[in-house]
C-alpha positions in Angstrom: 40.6 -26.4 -50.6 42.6 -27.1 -47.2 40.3 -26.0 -44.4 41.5 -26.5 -41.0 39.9 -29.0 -38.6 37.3 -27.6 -36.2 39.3 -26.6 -32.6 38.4 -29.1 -29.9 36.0 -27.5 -27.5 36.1 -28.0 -23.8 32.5 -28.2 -22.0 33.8 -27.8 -18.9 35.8 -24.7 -19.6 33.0 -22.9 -21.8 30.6 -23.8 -18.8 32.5 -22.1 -16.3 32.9 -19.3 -18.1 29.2 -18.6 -18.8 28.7 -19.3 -15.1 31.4 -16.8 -13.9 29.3 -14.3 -16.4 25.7 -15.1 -15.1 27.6 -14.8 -11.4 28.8 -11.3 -12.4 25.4 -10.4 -14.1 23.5 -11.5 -11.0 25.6 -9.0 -8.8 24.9 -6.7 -11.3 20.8 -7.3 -11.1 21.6 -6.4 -7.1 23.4 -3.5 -7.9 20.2 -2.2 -10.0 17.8 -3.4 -7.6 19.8 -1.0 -5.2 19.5 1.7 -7.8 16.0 1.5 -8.0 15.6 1.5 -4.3 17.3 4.7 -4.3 15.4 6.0 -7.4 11.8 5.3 -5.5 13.6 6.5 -2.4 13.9 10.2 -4.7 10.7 9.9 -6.0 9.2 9.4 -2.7 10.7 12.0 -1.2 9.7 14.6 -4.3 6.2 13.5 -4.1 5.9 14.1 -0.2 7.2 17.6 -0.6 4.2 18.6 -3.3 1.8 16.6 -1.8 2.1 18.0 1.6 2.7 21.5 0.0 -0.5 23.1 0.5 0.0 26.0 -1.6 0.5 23.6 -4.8 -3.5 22.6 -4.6 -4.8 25.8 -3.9 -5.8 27.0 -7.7 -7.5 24.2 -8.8 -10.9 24.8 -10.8 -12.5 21.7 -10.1 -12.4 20.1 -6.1 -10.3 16.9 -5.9 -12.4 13.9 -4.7 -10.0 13.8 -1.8 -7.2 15.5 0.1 -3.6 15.5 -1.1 -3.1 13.5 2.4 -5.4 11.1 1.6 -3.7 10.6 -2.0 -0.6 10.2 -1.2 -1.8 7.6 1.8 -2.8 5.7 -0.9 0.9 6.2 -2.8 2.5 5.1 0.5 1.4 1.6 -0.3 3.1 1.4 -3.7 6.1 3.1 -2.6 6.2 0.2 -0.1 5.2 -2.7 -2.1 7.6 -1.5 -4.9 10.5 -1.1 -1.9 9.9 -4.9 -0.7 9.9 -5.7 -4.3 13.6 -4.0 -5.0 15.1 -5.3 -1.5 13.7 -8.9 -2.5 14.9 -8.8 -5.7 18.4 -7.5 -4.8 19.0 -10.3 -2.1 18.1 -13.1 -4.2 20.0 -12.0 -7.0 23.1 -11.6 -4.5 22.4 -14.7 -3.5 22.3 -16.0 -6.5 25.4 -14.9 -7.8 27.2 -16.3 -5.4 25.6 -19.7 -5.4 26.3 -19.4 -8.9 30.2 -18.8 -8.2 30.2 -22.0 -5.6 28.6 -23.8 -8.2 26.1 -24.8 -5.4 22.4 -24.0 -5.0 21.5 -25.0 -8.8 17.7 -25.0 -8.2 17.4 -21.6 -6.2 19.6 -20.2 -8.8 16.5 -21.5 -11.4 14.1 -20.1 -8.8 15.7 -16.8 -9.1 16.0 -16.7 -12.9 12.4 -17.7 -13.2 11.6 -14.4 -10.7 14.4 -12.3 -12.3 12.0 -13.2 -15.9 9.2 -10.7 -14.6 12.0 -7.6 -14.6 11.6 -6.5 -18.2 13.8 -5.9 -20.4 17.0 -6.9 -18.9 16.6 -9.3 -15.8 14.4 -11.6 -18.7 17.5 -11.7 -20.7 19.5 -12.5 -18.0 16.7 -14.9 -16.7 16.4 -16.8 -19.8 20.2 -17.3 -20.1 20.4 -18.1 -16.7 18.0 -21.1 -17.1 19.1 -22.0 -20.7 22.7 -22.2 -18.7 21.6 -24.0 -16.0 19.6 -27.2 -17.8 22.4 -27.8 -19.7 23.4 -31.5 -18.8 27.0 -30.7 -18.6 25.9 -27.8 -15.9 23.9 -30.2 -13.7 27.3 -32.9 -13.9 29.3 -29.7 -12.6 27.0 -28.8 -10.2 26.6 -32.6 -9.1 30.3 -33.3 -9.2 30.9 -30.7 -6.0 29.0 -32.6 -3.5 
């Protein structure tokens, strides 16, 4: 049997790489935090047309505890918390990813994974690989070795 000797690997290399990706896969968290600004912008904007639509409510059998004005007040304050929560997550994640690029900003970077873990499914993958990334020792030397 003649097997070949394992390839040398080189840290530094593979660790740039896999910050190059998390950079690019941070930019692409903005990009769907845009996306799902404009999806709630949609949304918002189709649920204001029927519930200001009077004639939509007008054959109902049973009287609605209150006005469709008064319902969608209440909506008003999701559709904002939930816009705060997009525009939030989209800057930090630009942010982010290009901290991650200048190899600078190692703990806000950490921050940011740790927030991008509540965005289920995909910002907890990339939230996990982000931090399993980033307290790598080799990662810390890299980011320690540009000051």
């Amino acid at each position: 049997m003649s097997e070949l000797p394992p390839l040398p690997r080189d840290q530094r290399k593979i660790d740039a790489d896999h910050l190059n990706l998390l950079a690019i896969f941070h930019f692409v968290g903005a990009g769907l935090a845009v996306l799902g600004l404009l999806f709630l912008l949609v949304h918002y904007t189709f649920m204001h047309a029927m519930f200001t639509n009077p004639k939509f409510f007008e054959n109902q059998k049973q009287p609605m505890p209150m006005t469709p004005e008064q319902l969608f007040a209440i909506f008003k304050w999701f559709y904002l918390a939930f816009g705060i929560w997009f525009v939030i997550s989209g800057v930090l994640n630009l942010i982010s990813g290009l901290c991650l690029r200048a190899r600078k900003g190692r703990t806000f970077s950490l921050v940011v994974a740790g927030i991008n873990c509540l965005h289920i499914p995909l910002g907890t993958v990339l939230g996990v690989f982000t931090i399993v990334v980033l307290i790598r020792d080799s990662v810390r030397e890299l980011y320690s070795a540009r000051f």
